[in-house]
py3Dmol code that shows the C-alpha trace and the ligand (Angstrom):
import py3Dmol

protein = """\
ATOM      1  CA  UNK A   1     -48.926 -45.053   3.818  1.00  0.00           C
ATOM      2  CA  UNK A   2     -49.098 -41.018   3.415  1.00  0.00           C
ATOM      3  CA  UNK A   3     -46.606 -40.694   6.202  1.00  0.00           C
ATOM      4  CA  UNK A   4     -44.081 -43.299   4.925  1.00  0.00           C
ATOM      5  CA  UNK A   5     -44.226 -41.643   1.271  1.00  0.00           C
ATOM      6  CA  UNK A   6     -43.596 -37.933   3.150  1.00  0.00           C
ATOM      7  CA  UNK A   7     -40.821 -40.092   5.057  1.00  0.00           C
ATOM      8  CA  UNK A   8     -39.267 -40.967   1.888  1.00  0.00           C
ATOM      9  CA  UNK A   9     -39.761 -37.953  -0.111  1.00  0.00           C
ATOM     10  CA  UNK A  10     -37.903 -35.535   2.844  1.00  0.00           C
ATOM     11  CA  UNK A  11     -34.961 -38.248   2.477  1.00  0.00           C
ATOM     12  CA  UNK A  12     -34.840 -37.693  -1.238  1.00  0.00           C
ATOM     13  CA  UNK A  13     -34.701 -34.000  -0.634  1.00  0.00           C
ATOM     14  CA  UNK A  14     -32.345 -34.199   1.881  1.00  0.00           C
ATOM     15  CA  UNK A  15     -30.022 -36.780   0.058  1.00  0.00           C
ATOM     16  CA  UNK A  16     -30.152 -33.997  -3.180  1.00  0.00           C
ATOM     17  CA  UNK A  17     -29.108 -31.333  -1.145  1.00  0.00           C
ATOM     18  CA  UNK A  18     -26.145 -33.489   0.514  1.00  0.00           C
ATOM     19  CA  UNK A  19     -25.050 -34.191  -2.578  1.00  0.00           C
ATOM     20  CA  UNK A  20     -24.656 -30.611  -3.864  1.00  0.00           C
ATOM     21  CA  UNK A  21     -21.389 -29.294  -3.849  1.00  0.00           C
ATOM     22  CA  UNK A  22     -21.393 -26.400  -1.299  1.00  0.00           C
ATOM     23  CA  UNK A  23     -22.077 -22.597  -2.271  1.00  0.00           C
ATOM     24  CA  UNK A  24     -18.643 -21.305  -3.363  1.00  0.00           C
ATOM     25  CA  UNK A  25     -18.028 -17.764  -4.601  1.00  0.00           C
ATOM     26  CA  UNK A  26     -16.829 -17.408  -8.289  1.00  0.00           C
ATOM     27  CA  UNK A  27     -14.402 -14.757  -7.447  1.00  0.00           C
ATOM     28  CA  UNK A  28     -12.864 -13.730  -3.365  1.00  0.00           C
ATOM     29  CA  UNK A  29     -11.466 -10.381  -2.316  1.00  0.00           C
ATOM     30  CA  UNK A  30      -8.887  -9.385  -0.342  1.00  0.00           C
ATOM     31  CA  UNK A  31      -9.443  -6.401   1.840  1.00  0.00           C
ATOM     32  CA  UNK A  32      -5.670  -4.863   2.322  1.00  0.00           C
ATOM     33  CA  UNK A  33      -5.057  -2.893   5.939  1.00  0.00           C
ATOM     34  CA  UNK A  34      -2.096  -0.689   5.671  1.00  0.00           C
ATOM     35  CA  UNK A  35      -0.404  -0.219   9.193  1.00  0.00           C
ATOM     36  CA  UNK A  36       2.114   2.572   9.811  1.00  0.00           C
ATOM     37  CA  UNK A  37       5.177   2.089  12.268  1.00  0.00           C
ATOM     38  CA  UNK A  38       8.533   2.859  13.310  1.00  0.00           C
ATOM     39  CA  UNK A  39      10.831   0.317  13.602  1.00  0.00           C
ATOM     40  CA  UNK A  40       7.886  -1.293  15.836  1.00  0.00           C
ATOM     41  CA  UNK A  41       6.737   1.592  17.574  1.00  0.00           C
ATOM     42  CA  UNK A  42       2.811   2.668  15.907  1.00  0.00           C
ATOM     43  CA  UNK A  43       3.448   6.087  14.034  1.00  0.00           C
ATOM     44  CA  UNK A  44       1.937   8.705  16.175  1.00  0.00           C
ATOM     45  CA  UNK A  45       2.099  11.942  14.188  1.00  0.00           C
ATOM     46  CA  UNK A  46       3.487  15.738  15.522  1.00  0.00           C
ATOM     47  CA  UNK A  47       5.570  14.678  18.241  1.00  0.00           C
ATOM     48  CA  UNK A  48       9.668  14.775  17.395  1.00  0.00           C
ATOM     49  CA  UNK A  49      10.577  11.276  18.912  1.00  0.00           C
ATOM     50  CA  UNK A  50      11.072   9.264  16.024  1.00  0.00           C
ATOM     51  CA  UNK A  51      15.215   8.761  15.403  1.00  0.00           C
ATOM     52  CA  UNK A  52      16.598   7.279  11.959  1.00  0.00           C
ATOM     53  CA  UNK A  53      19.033   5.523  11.350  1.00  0.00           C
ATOM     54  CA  UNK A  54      21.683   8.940  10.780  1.00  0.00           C
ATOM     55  CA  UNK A  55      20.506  10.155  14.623  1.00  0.00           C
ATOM     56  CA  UNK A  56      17.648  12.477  13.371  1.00  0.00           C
ATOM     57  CA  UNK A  57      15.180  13.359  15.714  1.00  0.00           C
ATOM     58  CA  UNK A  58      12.161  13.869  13.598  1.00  0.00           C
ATOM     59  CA  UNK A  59       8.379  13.728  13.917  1.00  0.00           C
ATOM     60  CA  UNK A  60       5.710  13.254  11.168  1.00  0.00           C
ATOM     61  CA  UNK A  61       3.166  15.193   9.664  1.00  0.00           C
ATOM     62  CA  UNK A  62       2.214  13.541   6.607  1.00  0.00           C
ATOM     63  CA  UNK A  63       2.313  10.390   5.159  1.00  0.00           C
ATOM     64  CA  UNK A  64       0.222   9.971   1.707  1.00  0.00           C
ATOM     65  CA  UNK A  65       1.095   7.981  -1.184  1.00  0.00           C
ATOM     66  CA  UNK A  66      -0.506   5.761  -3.961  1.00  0.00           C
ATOM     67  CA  UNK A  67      -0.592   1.733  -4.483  1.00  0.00           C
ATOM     68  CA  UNK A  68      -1.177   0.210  -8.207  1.00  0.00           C
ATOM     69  CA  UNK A  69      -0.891  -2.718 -10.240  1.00  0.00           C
ATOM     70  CA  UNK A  70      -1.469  -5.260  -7.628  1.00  0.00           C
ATOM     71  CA  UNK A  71      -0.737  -8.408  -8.306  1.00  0.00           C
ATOM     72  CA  UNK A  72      -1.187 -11.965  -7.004  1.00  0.00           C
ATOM     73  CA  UNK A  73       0.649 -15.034  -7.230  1.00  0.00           C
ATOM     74  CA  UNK A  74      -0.994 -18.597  -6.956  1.00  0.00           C
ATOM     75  CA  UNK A  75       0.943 -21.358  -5.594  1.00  0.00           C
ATOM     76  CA  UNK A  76      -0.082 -23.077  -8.772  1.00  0.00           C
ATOM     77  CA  UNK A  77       1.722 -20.131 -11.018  1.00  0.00           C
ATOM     78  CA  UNK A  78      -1.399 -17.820 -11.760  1.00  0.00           C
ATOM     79  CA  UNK A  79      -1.272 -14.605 -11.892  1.00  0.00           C
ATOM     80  CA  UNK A  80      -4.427 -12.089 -11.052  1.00  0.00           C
ATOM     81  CA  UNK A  81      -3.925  -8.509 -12.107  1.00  0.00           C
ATOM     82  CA  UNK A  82      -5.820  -5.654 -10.362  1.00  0.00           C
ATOM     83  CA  UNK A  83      -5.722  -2.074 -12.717  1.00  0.00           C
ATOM     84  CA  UNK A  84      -7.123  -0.046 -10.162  1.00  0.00           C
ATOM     85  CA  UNK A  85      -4.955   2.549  -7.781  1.00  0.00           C
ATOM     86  CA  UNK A  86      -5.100   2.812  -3.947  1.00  0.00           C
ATOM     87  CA  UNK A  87      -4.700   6.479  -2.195  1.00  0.00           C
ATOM     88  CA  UNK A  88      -3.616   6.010   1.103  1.00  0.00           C
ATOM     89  CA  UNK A  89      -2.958   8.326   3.824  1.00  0.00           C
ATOM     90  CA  UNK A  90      -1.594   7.464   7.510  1.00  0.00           C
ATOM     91  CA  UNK A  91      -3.972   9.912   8.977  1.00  0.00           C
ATOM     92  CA  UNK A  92      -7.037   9.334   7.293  1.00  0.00           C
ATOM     93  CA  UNK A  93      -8.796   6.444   9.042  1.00  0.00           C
ATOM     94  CA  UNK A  94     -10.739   5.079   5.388  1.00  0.00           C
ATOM     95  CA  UNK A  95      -7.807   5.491   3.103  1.00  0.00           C
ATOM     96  CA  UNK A  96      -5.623   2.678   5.628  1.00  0.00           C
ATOM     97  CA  UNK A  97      -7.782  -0.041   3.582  1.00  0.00           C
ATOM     98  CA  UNK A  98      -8.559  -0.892   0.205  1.00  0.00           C
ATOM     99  CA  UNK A  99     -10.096  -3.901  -1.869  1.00  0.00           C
ATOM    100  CA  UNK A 100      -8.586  -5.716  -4.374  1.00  0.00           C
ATOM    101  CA  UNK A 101     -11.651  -8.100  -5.722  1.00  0.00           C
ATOM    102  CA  UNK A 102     -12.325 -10.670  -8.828  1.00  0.00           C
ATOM    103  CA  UNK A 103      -9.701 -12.888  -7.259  1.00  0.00           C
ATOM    104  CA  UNK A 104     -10.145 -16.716  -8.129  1.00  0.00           C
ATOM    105  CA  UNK A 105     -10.591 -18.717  -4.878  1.00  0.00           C
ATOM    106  CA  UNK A 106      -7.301 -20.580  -4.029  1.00  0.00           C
ATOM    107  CA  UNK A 107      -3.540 -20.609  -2.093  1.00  0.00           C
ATOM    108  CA  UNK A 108      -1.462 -17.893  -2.857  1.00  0.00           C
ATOM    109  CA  UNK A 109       2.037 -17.495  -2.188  1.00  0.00           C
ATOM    110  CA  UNK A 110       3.248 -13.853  -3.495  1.00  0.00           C
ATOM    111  CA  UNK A 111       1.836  -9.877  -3.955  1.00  0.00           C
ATOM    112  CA  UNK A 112       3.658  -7.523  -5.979  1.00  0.00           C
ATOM    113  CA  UNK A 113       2.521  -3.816  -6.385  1.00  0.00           C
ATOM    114  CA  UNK A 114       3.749  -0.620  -7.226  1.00  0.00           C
ATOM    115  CA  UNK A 115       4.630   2.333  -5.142  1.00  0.00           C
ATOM    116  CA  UNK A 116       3.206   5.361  -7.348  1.00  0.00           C
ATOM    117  CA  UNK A 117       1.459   5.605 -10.424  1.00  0.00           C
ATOM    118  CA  UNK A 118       2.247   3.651 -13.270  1.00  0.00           C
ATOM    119  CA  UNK A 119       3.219   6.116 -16.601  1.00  0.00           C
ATOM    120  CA  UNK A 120      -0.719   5.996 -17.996  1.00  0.00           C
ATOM    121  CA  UNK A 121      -2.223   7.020 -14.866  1.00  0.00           C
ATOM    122  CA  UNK A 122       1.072   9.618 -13.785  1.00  0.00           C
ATOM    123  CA  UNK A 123      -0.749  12.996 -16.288  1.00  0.00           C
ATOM    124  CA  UNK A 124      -1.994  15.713 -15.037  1.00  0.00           C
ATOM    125  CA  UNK A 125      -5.505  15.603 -14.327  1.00  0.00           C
ATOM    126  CA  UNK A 126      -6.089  11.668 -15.452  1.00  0.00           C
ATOM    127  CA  UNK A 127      -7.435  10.874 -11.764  1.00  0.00           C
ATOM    128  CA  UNK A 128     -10.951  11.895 -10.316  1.00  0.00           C
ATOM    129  CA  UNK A 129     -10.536  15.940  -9.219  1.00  0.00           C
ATOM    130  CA  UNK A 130     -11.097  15.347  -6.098  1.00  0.00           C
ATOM    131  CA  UNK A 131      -9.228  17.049  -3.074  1.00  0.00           C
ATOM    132  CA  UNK A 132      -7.158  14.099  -2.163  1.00  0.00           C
ATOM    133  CA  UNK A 133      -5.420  13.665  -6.236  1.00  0.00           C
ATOM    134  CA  UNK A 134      -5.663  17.443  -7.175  1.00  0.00           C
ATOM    135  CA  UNK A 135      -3.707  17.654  -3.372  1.00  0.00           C
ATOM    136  CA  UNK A 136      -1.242  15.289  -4.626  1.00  0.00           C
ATOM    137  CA  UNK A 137      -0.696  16.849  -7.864  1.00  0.00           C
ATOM    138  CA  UNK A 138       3.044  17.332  -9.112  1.00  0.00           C
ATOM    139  CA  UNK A 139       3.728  20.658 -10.654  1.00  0.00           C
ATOM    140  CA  UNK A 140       3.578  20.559 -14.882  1.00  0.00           C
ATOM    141  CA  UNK A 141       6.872  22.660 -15.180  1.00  0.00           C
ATOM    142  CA  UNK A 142       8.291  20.153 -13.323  1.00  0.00           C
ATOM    143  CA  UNK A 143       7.140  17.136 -15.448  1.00  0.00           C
ATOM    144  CA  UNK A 144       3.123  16.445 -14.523  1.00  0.00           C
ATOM    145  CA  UNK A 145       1.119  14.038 -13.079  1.00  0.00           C
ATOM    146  CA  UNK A 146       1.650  13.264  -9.671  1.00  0.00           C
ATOM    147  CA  UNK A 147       3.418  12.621  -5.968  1.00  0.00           C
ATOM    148  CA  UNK A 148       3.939   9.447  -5.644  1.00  0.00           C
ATOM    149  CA  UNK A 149       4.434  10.178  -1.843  1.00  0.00           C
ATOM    150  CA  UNK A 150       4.393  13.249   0.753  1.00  0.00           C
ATOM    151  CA  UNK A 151       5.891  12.572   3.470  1.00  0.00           C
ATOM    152  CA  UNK A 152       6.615  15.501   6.122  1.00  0.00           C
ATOM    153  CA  UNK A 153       7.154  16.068   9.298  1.00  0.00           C
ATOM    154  CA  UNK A 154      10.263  18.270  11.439  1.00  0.00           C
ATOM    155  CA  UNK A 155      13.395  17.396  12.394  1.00  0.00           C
ATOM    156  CA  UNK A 156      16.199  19.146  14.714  1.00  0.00           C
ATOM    157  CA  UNK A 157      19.407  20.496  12.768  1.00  0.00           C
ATOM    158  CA  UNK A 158      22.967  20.559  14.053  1.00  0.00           C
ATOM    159  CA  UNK A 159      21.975  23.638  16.540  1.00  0.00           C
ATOM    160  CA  UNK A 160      19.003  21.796  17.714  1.00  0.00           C
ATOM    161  CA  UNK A 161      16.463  23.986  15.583  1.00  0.00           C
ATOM    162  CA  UNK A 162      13.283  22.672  14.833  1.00  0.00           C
ATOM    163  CA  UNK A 163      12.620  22.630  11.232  1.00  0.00           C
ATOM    164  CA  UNK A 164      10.799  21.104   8.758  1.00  0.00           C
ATOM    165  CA  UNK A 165      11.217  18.380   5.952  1.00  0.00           C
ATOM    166  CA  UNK A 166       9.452  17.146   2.762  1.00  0.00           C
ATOM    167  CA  UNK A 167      10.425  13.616   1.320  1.00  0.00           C
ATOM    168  CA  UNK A 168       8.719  13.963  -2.090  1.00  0.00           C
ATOM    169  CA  UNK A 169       8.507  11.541  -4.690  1.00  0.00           C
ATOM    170  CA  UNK A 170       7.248  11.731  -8.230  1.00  0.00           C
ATOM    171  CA  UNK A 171       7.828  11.790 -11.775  1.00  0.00           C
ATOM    172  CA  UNK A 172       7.828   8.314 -13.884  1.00  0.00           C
ATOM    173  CA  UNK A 173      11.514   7.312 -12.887  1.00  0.00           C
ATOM    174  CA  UNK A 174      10.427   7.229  -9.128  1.00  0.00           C
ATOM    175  CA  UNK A 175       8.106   4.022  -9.940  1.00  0.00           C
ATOM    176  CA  UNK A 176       9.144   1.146  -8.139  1.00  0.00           C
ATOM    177  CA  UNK A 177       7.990  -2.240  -7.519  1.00  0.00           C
ATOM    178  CA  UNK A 178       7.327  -4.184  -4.135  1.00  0.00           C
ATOM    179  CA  UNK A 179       7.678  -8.168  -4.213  1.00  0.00           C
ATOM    180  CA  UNK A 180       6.150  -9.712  -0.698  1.00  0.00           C
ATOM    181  CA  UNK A 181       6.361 -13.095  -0.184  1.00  0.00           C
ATOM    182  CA  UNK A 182       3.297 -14.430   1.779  1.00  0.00           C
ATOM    183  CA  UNK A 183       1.168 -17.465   2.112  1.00  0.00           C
ATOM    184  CA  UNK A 184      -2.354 -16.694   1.985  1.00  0.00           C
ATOM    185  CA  UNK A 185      -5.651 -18.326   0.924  1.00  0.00           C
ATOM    186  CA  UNK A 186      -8.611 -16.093  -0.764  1.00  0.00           C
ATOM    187  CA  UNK A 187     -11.884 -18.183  -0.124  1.00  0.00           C
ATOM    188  CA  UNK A 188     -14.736 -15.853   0.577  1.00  0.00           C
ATOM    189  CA  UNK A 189     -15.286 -11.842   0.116  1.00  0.00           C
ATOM    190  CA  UNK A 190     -14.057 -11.022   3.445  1.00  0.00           C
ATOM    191  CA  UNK A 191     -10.099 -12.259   3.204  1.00  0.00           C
ATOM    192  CA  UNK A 192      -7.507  -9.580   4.812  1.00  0.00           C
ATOM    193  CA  UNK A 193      -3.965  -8.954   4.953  1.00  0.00           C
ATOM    194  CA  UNK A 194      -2.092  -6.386   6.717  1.00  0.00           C
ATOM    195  CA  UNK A 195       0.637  -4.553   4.766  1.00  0.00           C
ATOM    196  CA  UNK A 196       3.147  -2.633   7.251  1.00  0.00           C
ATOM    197  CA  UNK A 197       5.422   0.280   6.547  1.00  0.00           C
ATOM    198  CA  UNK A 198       8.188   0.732   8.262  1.00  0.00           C
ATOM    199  CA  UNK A 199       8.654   4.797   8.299  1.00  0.00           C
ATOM    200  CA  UNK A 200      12.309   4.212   9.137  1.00  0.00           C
ATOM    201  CA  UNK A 201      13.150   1.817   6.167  1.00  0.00           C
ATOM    202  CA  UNK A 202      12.843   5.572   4.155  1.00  0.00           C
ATOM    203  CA  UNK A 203      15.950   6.728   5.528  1.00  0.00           C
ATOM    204  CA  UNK A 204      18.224   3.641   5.613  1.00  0.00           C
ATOM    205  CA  UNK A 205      18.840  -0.061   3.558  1.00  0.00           C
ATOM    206  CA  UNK A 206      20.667   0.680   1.133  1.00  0.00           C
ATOM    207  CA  UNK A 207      21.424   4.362   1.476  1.00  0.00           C
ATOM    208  CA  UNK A 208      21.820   5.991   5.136  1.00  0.00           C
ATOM    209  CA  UNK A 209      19.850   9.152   4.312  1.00  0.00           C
ATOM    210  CA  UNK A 210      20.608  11.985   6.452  1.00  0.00           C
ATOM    211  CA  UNK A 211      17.977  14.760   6.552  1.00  0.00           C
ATOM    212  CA  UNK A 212      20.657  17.541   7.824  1.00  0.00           C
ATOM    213  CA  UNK A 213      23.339  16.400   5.550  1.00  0.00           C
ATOM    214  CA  UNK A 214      21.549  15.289   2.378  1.00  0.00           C
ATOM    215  CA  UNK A 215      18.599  17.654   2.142  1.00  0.00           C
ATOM    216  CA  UNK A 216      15.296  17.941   4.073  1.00  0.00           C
ATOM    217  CA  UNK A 217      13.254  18.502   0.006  1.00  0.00           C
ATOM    218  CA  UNK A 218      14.060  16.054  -2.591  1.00  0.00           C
ATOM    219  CA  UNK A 219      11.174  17.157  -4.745  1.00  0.00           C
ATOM    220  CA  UNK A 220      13.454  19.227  -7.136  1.00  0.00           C
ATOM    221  CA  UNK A 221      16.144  17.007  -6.945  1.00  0.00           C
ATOM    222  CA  UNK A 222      16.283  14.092  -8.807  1.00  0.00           C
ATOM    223  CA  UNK A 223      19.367  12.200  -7.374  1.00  0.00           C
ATOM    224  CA  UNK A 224      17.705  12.479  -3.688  1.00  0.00           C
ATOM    225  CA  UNK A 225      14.396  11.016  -5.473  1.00  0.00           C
ATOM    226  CA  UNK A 226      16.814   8.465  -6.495  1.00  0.00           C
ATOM    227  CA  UNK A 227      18.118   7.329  -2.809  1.00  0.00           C
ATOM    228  CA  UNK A 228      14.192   7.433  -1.539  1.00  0.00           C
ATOM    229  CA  UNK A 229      12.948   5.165  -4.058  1.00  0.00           C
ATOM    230  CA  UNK A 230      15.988   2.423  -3.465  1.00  0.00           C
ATOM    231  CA  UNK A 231      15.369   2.579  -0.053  1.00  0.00           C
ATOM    232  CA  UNK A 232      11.323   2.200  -0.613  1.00  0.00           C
ATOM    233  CA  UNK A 233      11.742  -1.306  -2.018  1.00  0.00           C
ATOM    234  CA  UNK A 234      12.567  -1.938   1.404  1.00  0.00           C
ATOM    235  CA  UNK A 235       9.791  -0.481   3.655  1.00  0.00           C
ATOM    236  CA  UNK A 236       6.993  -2.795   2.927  1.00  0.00           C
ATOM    237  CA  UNK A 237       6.284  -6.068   5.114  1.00  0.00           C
TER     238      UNK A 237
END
"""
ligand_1 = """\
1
CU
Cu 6.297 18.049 -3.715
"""
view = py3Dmol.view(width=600, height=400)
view.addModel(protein, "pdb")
view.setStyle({"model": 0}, {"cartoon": {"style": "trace"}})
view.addModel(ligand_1, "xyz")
view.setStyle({"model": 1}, {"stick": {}})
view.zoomTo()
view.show()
């Protein structure tokens, strides 16, 4: 009789727990990789064998820029808003990935994001002083706040030279936004999704930009800023 009752009373337990729905987080995360190539080759930095689409030989040196303002799409037309802001540099192995968290469980279908700093965040000293901001800080005679992007590296002029370039972005007007369409589900905490940039894209779709030609600094000039940010929307993938 005391075994048939313990019989019955571990089926009752077991039934209950059957019945529960299973453990689901309230919120998923997404843990964003950022991968660096040209036109499909990995980006290996310092060596001049990289060519664009205007026939530059050029290598790179640096490639650091900022993310904000993520935000995902839900197949069933939610949107989820991240405020936070991503520094990401190609050489420094942490910075290639980031977390954007709170995200309701469920199928998505689109990411947008900006490339910079949106205008509350772009003031002098409004991020953390820490080497990797202050680093990336645009000059206040020049308007404030911060470079959206460095990226540097050496190229060979007409005569074959080696010499060196900056492609530097910044200032409010250089904000741009990047739409990618992609299916993805966020069920648990450990979701990822690779982001690639394609260093190339930079110099080419619309504008062919020429680094012997058109200028190997664009940080003082505000129509070359113009051409790097209309090709941008291009180099995410
Ligand atoms: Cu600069």
């Amino acid at each position: 009789m005391k075994k048939i009752y313990a019989l019955v009373v571990s089926s009752l337990i077991l039934v209950a727990s059957c019945s529960k729905h299973p453990i689901m987080p309230d919120k998923g995360a997404i843990i964003f990789n950022i991968n660096h190539h040209i036109d499909g080759t990995p980006l290996e930095f310092d060596t001049i064998k990289c060519s664009n689409e205007a026939g530059n030989k050029y290598s790179v040196s640096r490639m650091s820029f900022y993310l904000s303002g993520f935000r995902l799409y839900s197949t069933n037309g939610k949107e989820v808003v991240d405020t936070n802001f991503f520094y990401i540099d190609a050489r420094t192995e942490g910075t290639k990935s980031f977390v954007v968290d709170e995200i309701p469980p469920g199928d998505y279908q689109a990411i947008r994001f900006y490339f910079g700093l949106p205008p509350h965040q772009n003031k002098t000293n409004y991020l953390p002083m820490i080497s990797e901001n202050v680093n990336m800080g645009w000059p206040d005679p020049m308007g404030g706040g911060y470079h959206f992007m460095k990226f540097e590296g050496h190229y060979l002029d007409e005569n074959e030279q080696v010499k060196g370039f900056a492609i530097h972005t910044g200032k409010n007007q250089a904000l741009f936004e990047v739409t990618l369409n992609k299916e993805f589900s966020v069920k648990f905490k450990n979701e990822s999704l690779t982001l690639n940039m394609n260093l190339n894209e930079w110099f080419t779709n619309p504008h062919v930009y020429d680094l012997i030609s058109d200028g190997n600094y664009t940080m003082s000039s505000d129509s070359l800023i113009a051409i790097i940010v209309q090709n941008g929307e291009s180099v995410f993938h």
